[in-house]
Each structure stands twice: as C-alpha cells, then as structure tokens.
Residue, then its C-alpha position, 0 to 999 in steps of 0.5 A: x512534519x512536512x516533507x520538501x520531497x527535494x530530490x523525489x521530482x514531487x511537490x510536499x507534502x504535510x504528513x500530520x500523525x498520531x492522535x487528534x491528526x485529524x482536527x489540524x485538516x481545520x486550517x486547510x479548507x479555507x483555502x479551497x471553493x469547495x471541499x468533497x470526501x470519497x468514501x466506500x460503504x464501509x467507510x462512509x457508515x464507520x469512519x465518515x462521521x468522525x472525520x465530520x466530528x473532528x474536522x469541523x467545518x466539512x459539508x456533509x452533503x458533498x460526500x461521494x461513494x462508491x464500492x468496497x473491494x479491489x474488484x472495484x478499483x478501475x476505470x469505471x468507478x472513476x469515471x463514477x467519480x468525475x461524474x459525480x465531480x462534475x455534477x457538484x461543480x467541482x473545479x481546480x481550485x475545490x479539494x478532495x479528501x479521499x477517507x478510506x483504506x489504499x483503494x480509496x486512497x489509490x484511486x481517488x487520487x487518480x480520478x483528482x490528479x486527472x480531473x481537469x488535469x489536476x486538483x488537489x486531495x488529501x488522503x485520510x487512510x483508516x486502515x493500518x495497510x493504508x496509514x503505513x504504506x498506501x496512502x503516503x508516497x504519491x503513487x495513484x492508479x487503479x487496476x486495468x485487465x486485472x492487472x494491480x496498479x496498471x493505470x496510474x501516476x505519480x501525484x502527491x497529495x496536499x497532505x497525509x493524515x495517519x489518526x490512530x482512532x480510525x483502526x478502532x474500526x478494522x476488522x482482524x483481516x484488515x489488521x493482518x493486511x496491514x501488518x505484512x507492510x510493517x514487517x516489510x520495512x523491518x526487513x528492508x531497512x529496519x532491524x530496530x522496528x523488528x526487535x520491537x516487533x519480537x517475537x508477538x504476531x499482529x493481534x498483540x501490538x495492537x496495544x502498542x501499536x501508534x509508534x510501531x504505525x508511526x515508524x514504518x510510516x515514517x520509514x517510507x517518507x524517508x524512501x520516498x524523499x530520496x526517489x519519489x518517481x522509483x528510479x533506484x532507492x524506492x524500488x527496494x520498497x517492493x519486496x514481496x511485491x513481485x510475486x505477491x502482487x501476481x498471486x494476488x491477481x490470481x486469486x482476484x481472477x479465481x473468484x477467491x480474492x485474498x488481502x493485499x496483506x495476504x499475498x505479500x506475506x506470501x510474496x515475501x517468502x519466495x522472495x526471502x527464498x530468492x534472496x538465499x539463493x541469489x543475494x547472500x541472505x544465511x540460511x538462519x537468516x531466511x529461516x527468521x523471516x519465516x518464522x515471523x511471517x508465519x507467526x502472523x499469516x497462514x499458508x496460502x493454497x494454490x496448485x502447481x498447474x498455476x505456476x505457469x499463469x503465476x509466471x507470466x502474471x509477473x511478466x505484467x510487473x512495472x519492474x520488468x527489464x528485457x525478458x527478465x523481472x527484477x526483484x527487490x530481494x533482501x541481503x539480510x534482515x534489515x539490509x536489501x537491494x534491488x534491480x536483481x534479475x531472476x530467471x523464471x526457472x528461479x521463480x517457478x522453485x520459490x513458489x515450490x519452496x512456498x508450498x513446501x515442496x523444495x527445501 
C-alpha cells in the first residue's frame, strides 16, 4: 500500500507488509548511486544476511554498524554515522536502509534526514516494537541529557518494509516490548484488535501474529495520514507514553535499563488510572485494561523517594503545555482523547496506584 500522507504535511510513503515484503526493495535501487545499510551487532549477525539473500543486488561491502541499546542512541553515534557516510562517498541522491529495531530506525533516519540536509532511507524494522510502531510515521530523532527522543524530525522515509520472517530472530523480551505497542491501539482505537487479542498473553499470538502485526501497523498509518506533524489526532497515539517515557529514563539513568515495552506497559496503568479519574474511563473498564497488561508484563519497582524526579522527568515531555503536561488518556477500551491537562498532585497518585498503594 502507498500512503498519499495529503493531510500530514510529509511525503509518501510505500509501506510493503507480510511475507516475502522484503524482495519488492529489488525495484528500488536502480534508482539511487549507491545504496548503504545500518545495522547494530545484533542486527548485522541475525538479520543482515537476509536482507542480502532476499533483496539481491545489495553491496554488502557498504554496511555501517554501530552499538546496540538506548544508551547508544545520541549524537555521538550519529556523528559515528555521517562519517562513516562521508568516507564512502555517500551524497543526496545515495539511499540508506536502516535494518534494525526502533533505535536504528529512529536514528538512522535522523543521521539521513540531516546528512547533506537530506537523503532518502528506508526503514527495514526486525523487531515487532519496531514493524508496529517505531519504524512507520516519519518520527527521527535520538536521545539528548537523557532525555528519549529529544533531538528529531519529522522525515518519512522512501518506504517501510514490515517482513514477518525477521521476528524469527526476537528474543522473549523483545516480543513482550513490542506487544505493549499492540495493546496501545487496542486501547485507543481498536476494540476488534482487543477481542482478537483475548484473553492470550504475548507468547501465544506468536502463532497468529502477522495480521494481528498487520492491524496495529495499519492502525497507525492511518493516524499518521491524518496528522503527520502531532497537531491534534496523532497525539492520541501517546498514551502510556507520558509516564512511561519518564520511568524509562529513570531506569536508563539508574543503571538498570528496562524495554520500551517495559515502561509503556507500566505508562499505561497510571494513565488508565488518570482516564478514571479525570476522562470517564468505568471502573470495569480500567480494571480490564489491568488485567490484559498484567496478563503479559510484571510490575515494575521503583520507590516512592522517585516520584519527585519521575515528576519532573515529564516536565521534559514534548506534550507539555504552560506548567502542566497533557495527556492522551482513554474514554474507554477502544475510544481516547488527548491534550487533557494533569496535575501533578494527580500524577504523583497514578504512580501510588501503580505500585499498589491508592485503590
């Protein structure tokens, strides 16, 4: 499918999905002087000599890796990037294929949407957090002062190829990550997605998982076409993000890092809290979305003497408006709004509720 993005402010994008996506990449590189693939080690060992395999004609000598892990995911390594960039000739008119889970995909395609102001990329996700959310909807950037996604842009990439024979590869951390963006949109938008979903955790879609990958994917696209650049509708796809980005910089800056999964999982529960309190989500409502969370993700740990720093990590938040942060919050499972102020007394009682100590 090829999104017209008319009304998001960015270019198309051709988004290929399902099996054997990836031997379609074949008709594009005619097009461009020289083509080069970022990859991770993990990437580069497991993934990369598929993309060689299926997708032909690649040069297998212009491949560029950098580190594994969030804590990579800043300025350095894309300066790591442009220069290995440069060294290879790459110029304006030479492609990248960014071949790896939402750190690659994020930041490679902010090292090519500013390298000589702009060349083009694709973005190959291997991971299910990367096929279902980070690699589509034109959002670059890279962590600054610990902060997530502090420095970015907005840049589509030339396409998107979501190929279900990369999760294969994923580990059972990485499938838990990703599945907490699934259940994202079964929450926002997507109450048929839910009751495919059910009553199984992430380990037994595994089996059923390319439409259920396809659907949230497709979920997203759709946000995006209407607002590409977050000025109303899109917003809405931060749910569980607002606290979870903050819990996940705390554990970064703690020396025990958690999934991105991990923390929106738990984002997710304060913010279904919130909707209860301040958005007319029912009680039995908030207490389903509880249950499907915890059917899948364990409780995080974390102290009360944080809160404060959790606190002010969200003042950090792109969403926040004078002195309060906005919220995207939910109406019910399946329905949610956005833009909804919160007071950080109100924050500071989602988090007790998190660790069970406010019913």
């Amino acid at each position: 499918m090829q999104s017209e993005n008319l009304k998001s402010g960015l270019n198309p994008v051709n988004y290929w999905m399902g099996k054997d996506s990836l031997e379609k990449l074949q008709t594009l590189f005619e097009e461009f002087s020289k083509v080069f693939v970022l990859v991770d080690e993990n990437t580069q060992k497991y993934c990369l000599p598929v993309l060689l395999e299926k997708a032909g004609t690649l040069d297998a000598d212009r491949i560029i890796s950098v580190p594994s892990g969030e804590e990579f995911k800043n300025l350095k390594t894309v300066s790591f990037i442009w220069e290995k960039l440069t060294e290879m000739a790459a110029s304006r008119d030479s492609l990248l294929i960014n071949l790896g889970g939402g750190v690659i995909t994020d930041m490679g395609g902010f090292a090519a949407a500013t390298f000589k102001r702009g060349m083009s990329f694709i973005n190959i996700p291997t991971t299910l957090l990367g096929q279902v959310d980070a690699a589509l909807g034109g959002k670059t950037g890279v962590d600054f002062q610990e902060f997530k996604n502090h420095i970015g842009t907005f840049t589509n990439p030339l396409a998107v190829v979501v190929d279900p024979v990369f999760l294969k590869t994923l580990d059972d951390l990485q499938w838990k990550s990703g599945f907490a963006e699934v259940l994202k949109y079964g929450f926002i938008m997507d109450k048929p997605l839910l009751d495919n979903i059910g009553n199984r955790s992430y380990q037994q879609i595994k089996d059923d998982s390319e439409m259920i990958i396809i659907n949230s994917a497709r979920d997203k696209i759709r946000v995006v076409e209407e607002d590409g650049l977050e000025k109303g509708l899109r917003k809405i796809l931060n749910f569980g993000h607002t606290a979870g980005h903050a819990l996940e910089t705390w554990f970064l800056k703690s020396g025990n890092p958690i999934t991105h999964g991990e923390a929106v999982a738990a984002g997710m529960i304060c913010e279904s809290w919130l909707s209860n309190q301040l958005t007319g989500l029912s009680d039995e409502d908030l207490k389903k979305v509880i249950d499907i969370i915890d059917r899948s993700f364990n409780r995080l740990s974390f102290p009360a003497s944080v809160f404060e720093e959790l606190l002010q990590l969200t003042r950090q938040d792109k969403k926040v408006r004078g002195n309060l942060s906005r919220f995207s919050l939910l109406k019910n499972c399946g329905e949610s709004v956005f833009d909804v102020p919160v007071e950080d007394s109100l924050f500071v009682q989602s988090l007790e509720f998190y660790l069970g100590r406010q019913k």
